[in-house]
C-alpha positions in Angstrom: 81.7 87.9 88.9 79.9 84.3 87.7 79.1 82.3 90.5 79.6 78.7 90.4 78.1 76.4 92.7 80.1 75.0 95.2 82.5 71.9 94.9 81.6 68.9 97.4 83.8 69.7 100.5 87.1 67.2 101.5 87.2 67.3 104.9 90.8 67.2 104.8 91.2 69.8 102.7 88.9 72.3 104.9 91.2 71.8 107.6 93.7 72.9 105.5 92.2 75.7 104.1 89.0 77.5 105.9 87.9 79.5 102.9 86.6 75.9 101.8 84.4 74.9 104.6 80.9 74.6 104.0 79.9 77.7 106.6 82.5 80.1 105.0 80.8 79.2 101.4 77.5 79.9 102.5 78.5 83.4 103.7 80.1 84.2 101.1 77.4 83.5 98.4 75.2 85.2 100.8 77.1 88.8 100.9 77.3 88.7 97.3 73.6 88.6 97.1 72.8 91.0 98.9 76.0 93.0 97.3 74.7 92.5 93.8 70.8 93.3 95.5 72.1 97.1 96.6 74.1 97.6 93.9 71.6 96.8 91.1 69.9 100.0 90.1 66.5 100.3 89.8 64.3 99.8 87.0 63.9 102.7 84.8 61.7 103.7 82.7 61.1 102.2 79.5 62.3 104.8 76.9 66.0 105.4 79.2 66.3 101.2 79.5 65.7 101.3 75.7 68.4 103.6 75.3 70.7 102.5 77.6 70.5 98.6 75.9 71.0 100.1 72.5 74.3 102.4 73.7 75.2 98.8 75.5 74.8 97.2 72.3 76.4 99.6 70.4 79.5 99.7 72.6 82.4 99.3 70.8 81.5 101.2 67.9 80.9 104.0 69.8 84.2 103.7 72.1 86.0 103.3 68.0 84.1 106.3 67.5 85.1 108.3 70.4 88.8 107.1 69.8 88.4 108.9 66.8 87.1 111.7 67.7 90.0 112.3 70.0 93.0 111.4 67.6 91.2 113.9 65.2 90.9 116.8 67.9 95.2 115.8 68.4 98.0 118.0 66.1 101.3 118.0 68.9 100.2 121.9 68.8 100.3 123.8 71.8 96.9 125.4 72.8 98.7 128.4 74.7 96.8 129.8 78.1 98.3 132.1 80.7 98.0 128.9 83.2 100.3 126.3 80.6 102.5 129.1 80.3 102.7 128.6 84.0 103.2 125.2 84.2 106.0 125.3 81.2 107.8 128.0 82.4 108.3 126.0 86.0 109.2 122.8 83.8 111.4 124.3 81.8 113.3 125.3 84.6 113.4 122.1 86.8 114.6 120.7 83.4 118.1 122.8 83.2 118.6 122.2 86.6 117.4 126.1 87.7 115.2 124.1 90.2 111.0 125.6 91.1 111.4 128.8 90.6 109.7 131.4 88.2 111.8 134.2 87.1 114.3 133.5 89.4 112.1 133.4 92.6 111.1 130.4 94.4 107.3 129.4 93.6 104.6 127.8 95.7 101.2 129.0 93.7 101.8 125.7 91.8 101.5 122.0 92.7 104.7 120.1 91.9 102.7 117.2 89.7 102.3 118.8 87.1 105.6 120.8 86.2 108.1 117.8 87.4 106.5 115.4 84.9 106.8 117.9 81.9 110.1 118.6 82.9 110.6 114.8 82.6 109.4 115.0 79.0 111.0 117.9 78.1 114.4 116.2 79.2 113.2 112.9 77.4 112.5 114.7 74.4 114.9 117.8 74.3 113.8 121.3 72.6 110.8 119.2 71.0 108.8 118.3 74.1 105.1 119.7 73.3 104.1 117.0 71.2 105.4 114.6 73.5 103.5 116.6 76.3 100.4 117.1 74.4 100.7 113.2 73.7 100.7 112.5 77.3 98.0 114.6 77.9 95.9 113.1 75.4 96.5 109.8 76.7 95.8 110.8 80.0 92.0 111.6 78.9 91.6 108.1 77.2 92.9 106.4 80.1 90.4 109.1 82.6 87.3 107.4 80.2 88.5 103.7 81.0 88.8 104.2 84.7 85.1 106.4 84.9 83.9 102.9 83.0 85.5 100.7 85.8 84.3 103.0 88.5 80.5 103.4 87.5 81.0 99.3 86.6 81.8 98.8 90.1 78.5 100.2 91.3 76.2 99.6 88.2 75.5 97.7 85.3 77.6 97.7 82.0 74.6 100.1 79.9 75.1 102.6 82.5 79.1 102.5 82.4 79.0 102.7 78.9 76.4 105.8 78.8 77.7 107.5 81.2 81.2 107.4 79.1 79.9 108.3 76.2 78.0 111.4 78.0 81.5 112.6 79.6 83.6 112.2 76.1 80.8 114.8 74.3 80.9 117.2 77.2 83.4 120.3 75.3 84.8 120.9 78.6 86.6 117.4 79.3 86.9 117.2 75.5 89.2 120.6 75.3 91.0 119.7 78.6 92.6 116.6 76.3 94.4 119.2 74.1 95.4 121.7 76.8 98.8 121.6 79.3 97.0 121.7 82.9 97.3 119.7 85.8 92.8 118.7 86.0 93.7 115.3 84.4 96.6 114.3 86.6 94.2 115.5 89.1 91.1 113.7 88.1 93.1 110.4 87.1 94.7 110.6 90.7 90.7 110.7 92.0 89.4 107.8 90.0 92.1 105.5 91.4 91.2 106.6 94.4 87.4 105.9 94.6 88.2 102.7 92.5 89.9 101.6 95.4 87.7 102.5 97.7 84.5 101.0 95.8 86.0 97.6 96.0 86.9 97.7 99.4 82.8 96.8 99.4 83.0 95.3 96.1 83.7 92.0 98.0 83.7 90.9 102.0 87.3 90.5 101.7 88.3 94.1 102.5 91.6 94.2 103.1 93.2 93.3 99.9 96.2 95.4 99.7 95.8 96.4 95.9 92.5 98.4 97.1 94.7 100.2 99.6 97.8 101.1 97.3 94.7 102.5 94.8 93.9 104.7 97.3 97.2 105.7 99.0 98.9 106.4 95.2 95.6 108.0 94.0 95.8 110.2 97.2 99.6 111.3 96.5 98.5 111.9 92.8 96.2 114.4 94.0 97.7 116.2 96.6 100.7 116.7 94.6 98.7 118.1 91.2 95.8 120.8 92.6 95.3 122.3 96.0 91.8 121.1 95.5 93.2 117.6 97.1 92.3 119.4 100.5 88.8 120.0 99.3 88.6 116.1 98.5 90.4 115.4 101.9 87.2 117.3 103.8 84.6 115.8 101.6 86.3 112.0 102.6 87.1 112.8 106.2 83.2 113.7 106.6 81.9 110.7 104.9 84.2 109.0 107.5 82.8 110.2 110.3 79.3 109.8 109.0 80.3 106.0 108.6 82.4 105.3 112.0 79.7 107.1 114.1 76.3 105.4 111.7 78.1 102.8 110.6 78.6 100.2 108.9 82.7 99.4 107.9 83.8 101.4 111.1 87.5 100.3 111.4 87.5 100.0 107.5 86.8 103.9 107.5 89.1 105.0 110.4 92.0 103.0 108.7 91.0 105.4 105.5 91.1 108.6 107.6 94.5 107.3 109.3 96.1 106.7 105.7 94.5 110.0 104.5 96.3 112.0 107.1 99.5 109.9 106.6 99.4 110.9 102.7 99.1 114.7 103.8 101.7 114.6 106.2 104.5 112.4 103.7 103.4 115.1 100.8 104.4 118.0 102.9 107.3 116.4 103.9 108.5 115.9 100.3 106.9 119.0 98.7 110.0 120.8 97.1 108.1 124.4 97.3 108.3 123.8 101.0 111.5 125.5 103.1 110.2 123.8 106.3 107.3 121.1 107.0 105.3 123.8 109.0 105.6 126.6 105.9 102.5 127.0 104.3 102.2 127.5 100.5 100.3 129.9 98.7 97.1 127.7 98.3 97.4 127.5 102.5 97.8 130.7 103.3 94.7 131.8 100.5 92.5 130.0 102.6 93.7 130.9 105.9 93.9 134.7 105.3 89.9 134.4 103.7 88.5 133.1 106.9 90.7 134.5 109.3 91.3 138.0 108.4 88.8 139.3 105.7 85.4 137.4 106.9 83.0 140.4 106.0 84.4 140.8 102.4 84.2 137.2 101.5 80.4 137.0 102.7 80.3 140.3 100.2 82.2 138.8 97.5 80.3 135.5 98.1 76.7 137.3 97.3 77.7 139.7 94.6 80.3 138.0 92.4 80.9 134.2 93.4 77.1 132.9 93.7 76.0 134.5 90.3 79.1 133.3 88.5 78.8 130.1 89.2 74.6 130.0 89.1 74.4 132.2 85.7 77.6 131.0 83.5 80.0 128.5 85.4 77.6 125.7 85.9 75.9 125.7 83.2 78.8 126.0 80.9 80.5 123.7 82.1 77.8 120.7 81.6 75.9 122.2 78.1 78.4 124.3 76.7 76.4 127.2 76.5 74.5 129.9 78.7 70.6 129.1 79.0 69.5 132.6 79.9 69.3 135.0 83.1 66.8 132.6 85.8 67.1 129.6 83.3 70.4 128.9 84.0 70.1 129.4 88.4 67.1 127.1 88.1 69.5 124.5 85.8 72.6 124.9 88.6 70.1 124.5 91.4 68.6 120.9 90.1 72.2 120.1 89.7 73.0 120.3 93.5 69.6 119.1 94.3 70.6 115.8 92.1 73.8 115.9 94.1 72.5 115.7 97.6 69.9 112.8 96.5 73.2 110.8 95.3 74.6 111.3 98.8 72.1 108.7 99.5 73.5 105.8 97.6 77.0 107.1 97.4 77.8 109.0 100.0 81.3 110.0 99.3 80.1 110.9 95.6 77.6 113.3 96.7 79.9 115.0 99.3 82.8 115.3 97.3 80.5 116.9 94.6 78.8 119.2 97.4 82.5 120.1 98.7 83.3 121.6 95.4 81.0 123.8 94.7 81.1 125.2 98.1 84.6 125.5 97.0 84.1 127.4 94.3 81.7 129.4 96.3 84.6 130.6 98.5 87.2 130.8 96.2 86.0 131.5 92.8 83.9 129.1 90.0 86.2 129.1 87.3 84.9 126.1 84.7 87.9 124.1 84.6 87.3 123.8 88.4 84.7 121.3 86.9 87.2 119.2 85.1 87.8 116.3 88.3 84.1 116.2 89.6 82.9 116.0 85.6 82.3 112.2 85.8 80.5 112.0 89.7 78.3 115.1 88.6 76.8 113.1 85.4 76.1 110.3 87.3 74.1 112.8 89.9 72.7 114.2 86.4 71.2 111.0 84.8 70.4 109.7 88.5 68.0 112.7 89.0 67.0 112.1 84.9 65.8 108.9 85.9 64.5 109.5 88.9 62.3 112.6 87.2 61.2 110.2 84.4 60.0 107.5 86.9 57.6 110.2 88.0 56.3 111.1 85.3 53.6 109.5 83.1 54.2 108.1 79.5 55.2 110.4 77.1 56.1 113.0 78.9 58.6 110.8 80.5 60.5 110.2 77.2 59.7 113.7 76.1 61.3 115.1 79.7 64.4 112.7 79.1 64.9 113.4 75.2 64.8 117.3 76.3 67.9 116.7 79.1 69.9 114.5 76.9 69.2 117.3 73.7 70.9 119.8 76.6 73.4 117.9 77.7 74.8 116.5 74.5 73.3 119.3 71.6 76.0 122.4 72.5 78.8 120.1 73.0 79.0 118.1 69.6 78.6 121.2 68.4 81.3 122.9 70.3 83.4 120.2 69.8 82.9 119.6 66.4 84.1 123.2 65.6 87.1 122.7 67.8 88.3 119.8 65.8 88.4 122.1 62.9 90.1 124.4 64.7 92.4 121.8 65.8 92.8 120.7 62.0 93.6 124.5 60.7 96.7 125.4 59.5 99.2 126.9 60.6 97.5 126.3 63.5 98.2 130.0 65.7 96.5 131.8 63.1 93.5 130.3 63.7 93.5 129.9 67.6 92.2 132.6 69.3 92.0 134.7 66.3 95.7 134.5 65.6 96.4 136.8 69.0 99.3 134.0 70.4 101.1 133.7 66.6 101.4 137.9 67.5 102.5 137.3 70.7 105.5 135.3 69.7 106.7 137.6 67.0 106.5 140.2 70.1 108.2 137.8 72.7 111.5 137.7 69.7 111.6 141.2 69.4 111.3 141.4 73.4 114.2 139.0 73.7 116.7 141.0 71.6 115.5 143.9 72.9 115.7 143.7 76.4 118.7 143.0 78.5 117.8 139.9 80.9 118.9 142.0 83.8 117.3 144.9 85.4 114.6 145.6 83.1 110.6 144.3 83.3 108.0 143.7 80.4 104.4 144.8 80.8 102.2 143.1 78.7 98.6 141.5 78.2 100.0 137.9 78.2 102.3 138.2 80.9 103.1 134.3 81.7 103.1 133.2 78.1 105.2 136.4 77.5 107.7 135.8 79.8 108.1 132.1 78.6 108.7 132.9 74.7 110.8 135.8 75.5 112.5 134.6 78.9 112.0 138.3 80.6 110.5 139.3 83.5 107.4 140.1 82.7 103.8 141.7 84.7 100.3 142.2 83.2 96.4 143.0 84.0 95.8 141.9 87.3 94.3 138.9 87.9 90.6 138.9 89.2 91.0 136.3 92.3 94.4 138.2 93.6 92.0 141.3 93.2 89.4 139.6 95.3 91.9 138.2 97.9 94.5 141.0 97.6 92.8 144.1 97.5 93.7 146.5 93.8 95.7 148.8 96.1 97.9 145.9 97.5 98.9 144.7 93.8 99.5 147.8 92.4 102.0 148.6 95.2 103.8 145.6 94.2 103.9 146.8 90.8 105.3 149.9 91.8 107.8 148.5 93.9 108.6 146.3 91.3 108.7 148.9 88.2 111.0 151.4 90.7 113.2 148.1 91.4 113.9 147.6 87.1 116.2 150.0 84.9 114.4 149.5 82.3 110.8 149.1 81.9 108.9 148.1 78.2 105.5 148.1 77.4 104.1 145.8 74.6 101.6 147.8 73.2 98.4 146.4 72.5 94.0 147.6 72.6 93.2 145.8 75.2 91.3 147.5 78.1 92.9 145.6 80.6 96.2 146.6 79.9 94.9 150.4 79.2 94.1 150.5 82.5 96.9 149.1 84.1 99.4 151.4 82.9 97.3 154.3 83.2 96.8 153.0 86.9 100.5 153.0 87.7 101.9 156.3 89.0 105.4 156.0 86.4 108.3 158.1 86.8 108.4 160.7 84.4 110.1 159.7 81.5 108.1 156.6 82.2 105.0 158.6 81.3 106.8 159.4 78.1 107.0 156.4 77.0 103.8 155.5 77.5 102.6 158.7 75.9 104.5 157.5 72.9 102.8 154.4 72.7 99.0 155.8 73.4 99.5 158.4 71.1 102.0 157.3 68.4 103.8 160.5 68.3 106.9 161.8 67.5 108.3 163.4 70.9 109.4 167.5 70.2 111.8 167.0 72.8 115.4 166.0 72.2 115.9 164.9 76.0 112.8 162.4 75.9 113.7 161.8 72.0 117.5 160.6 73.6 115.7 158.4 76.3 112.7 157.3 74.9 112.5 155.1 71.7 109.7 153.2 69.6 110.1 149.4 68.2 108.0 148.6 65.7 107.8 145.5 63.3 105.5 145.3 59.6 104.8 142.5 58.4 104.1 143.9 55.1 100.2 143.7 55.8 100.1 147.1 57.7 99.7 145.5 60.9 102.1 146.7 63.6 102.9 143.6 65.7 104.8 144.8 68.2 105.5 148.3 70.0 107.9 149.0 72.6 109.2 152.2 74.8 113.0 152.0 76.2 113.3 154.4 78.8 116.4 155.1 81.2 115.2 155.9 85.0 117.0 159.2 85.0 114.3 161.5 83.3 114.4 164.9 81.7 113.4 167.7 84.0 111.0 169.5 81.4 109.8 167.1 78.5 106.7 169.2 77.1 104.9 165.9 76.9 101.1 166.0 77.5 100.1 163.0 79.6 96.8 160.9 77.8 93.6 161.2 79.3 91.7 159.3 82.2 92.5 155.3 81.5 90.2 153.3 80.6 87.9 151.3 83.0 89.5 147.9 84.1 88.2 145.2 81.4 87.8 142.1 83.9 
């Protein structure tokens, strides 16, 4: 803001208008000042000022080259993941009107944001909606750097912004997220309209301008309707707000906040279409309820022995460098991370507590990386914060050698990382070379699964089972996933297997190596002919029996290479009483 000095005062015109009276002025210029005083970060030292002029004076040629960078990384090719699978499958079936459901059944694992606007593409653009999808989400990362710019311009000088920008579009793990269907960047857009509201609600004394508010409010919405970890940001703000209307200052400004915040909670509910009454709670809900209600002792266990070293030894430090620094390397990395995070609850308190909130999330639930994805931005402005603040305590040159040393971590692994997925992105065809072709088998298996089984009565087990069932349209189970394990119990999902394989005609196994899978099936207790069938598949022999022969096939497809792409067993429930088939030996161990 460039202040001008004030205009010689009409009396008659004060009257008119107070803003214009001498004594309003004077405020006014006053609560700037000391605004612009708090706001102005400290002087650091000389080698990081240095740096930060040169990125400042280098701006737009490195916002062309990051531009660049991300139209090169863009082909309209979908990056398939069990979780967009997810997401698709939901879309495509709000799309042709079959409503929220997945495979028939109601869903609620699933915030709505996410699958309602790709259901909106895939209508706009027909049978052709990835690229239009992978567009949007590509677009949605360029406009996440522009608002983390306006945010950290809000509260610091142009060199930081800029820096800061240019840290978060080299970090591999927002880069990736641009070219992969998830809901993080709905999410994180939602939170940076949110505290870009918020940080001009002290931006200027006038405090109640109603743009600031509708920031907030829609941000809110955006986020409670695209991740369940909106309830993790709503405990992180509603702290922050009673630190502030107990401490003060901005009392009524911060119980009008919790009032809205609560009002956005209760509207969402009332509209969220996975909901059959207000009171119903979703999955996400009743996760976190049946943690700390029912199985205390086994989250404290699971807390000590799996959560707290995943997210110390690989989570943490992937997420930020890209790479693992080594057993004790990487604790003592993740641990100056949340020490830099409680010093920026200092200056920004909401920053620092949001940041705090998740990783006690992820504590709890479980630190998967793309958990990292919204608090990316605030945690590498806790990162350079504690950077500078290290360097200011050191003497010259170990100062510049210290903060050449964190910006080689930061920055090193991810160019690199990114830099090779660029080429990846630029392959073709483009499935052959993504994930070492697995997903271009997949959908060769997924056509022979759809003419091979009927839609009705009949399951798929398979290592893929989401992007399975949405090539092939079948109902479809796999490995069990390692946070129902953790919250479920093994027992408890294998029942439901069971249940569910007993329920089905028909049950196929796409045969594959992996251990996972191995294990699964030999974990499930089949019927008899069942067992044949999966005999067949372990063993690829030819049964001796003319009963098993008449109920138990093999499908196999060559592509001329040798390499069978897809095997399948077709059994009828009604087995044969003596088949003469040996059953294969103890299963492997579970692979996850």
């Amino acid at each position: 803001m460039i202040l001008t000095p004030p205009r010689p005062v009409d009396d008659a015109a004060s009257s008119r208008d107070p803003t214009r009276t001498p004594g309003y002025i004077r405020i006014r210029m006053t609560q700037i000042t000391a605004h612009r005083a708090r706001a102005a970060p400290a002087p650091g030292p000389p080698w990081i000022d240095r740096l930060m002029q040169t990125a400042d004076r280098l701006r737009w040629g490195l916002f062309l080259l990051i531009l660049l960078a991300y139209l090169m990384g863009f082909n309209g090719q979908w990056r398939i993941n069990e979780d967009s699978a997810l997401y698709l499958t939901l879309a495509r079936n709000v799309a042709s009107g079959d409503g929220y459901k997945l495979e028939g059944q109601p869903h609620d694992a699933v915030e709505p944001a996410g699958p309602y606007l790709f259901a909106g593409l895939m209508r706009a653009a027909g049978n052709h909606a990835i690229p239009h999808i992978q567009l949007a989400i590509l677009l949605m990362s360029i406009v996440a750097l522009a608002m983390v710019y306006a945010l950290v311009r809000l509260r610091f000088d142009r060199p930081h912004a800029v820096t800061l920008v240019v840290l978060l579009a080299a970090t591999h793990l927002f880069y990736q997220h641009a070219f992969y269907v998830t809901t993080e960047l709905p999410f994180l857009l939602g939170m940076l309209a949110f505290l870009i509201g918020y940080e001009r609600l002290w931006r200027t004394p006038d405090r109640w301008t109603w743009t600031n508010w509708l920031l907030m409010a829609a941000g809110l919405m955006v986020m409670l309707t695209a991740r369940p970890a909106a309830i993790t940001f709503l405990v992180a703000m509603g702290l922050t707000a009673l630190w502030f209307i107990i401490r003060g200052p901005h009392r009524l400004s911060h119980i009008m906040i919790a009032v809205m915040a609560v009002a956005c909670f209760a509207g969402f509910k009332a509209i969220d279409p996975r909901r059959p009454t207000l009171a119903e709670p979703v999955a996400a809900e009743a996760r976190i309820f049946d943690l700390f209600a029912r199985k205390p002792a086994g989250l404290i266990e699971q807390i000590f022995t799996d959560r707290l070293p995943a997210l110390f030894e690989h989570a943490t430090p992937m997420s930020l460098t890209s790479t693992a620094l080594g057993v004790g390397f990487s604790s003592l990395f993740t641990l100056a991370i949340i020490v830099a995070c409680v010093l920026l609850t200092r200056k920004r308190a909401l920053w620092g507590v949001w940041l705090l909130a998740t990783f006690v999330q992820m504590i709890v639930l479980y630190p998967h990386q793309r958990y990292f994805v919204p608090i990316l931005p605030l945690l590498l402005v806790a990162v350079w914060a504690g950077m500078v603040r290290l360097c200011r305590a050191i003497a010259e040159p170990w100062s510049g050698v210290s903060a050449a040393s964190v910006l080689a971590l930061l920055m090193g692994w991810n160019i690199a990382r990114i830099s090779m997925l660029i080429i990846e992105q630029r392959s073709t065809p483009f499935l052959a070379h993504y994930e070492d072709g697995r997903f271009e088998t997949l959908q060769a298996m997924a056509n022979h699964v759809r003419d091979a089984v009927p839609k009705a009565d009949a399951l798929v087990l398979a290592s893929d089972p989401r992007a399975m069932h949405y090539f092939s349209g079948r109902p479809t189970i796999g490995p069990l996933d390692s946070d129902q394990q953790a919250d479920e119990g093994v027992d408890a999902l294998l029942d439901d297997y069971r249940r569910r394989i007993n329920q089905s005609l028909h049950v196929y196994i796409v045969h594959d190596e992996r251990p996972d899978l191995q294990w699964l099936i030999g974990a499930l207790p089949l019927t008899l002919n069942q067992r044949i069938a999966q005999t067949a598949i372990n063993v690829e022999t030819e049964l001796s029996s003319d009963a098993a022969a008449d109920t138990t096939r093999s499908l196999e497809t060559d592509l001329g290479s040798g390499i069978v792409l897809y095997k399948a067993a077709i059994e009828a429930i009604n087995p044969p009483q003596d088949p003469g088939i040996q059953l294969p030996t103890t299963p492997l161990a579970p692979g996850f």
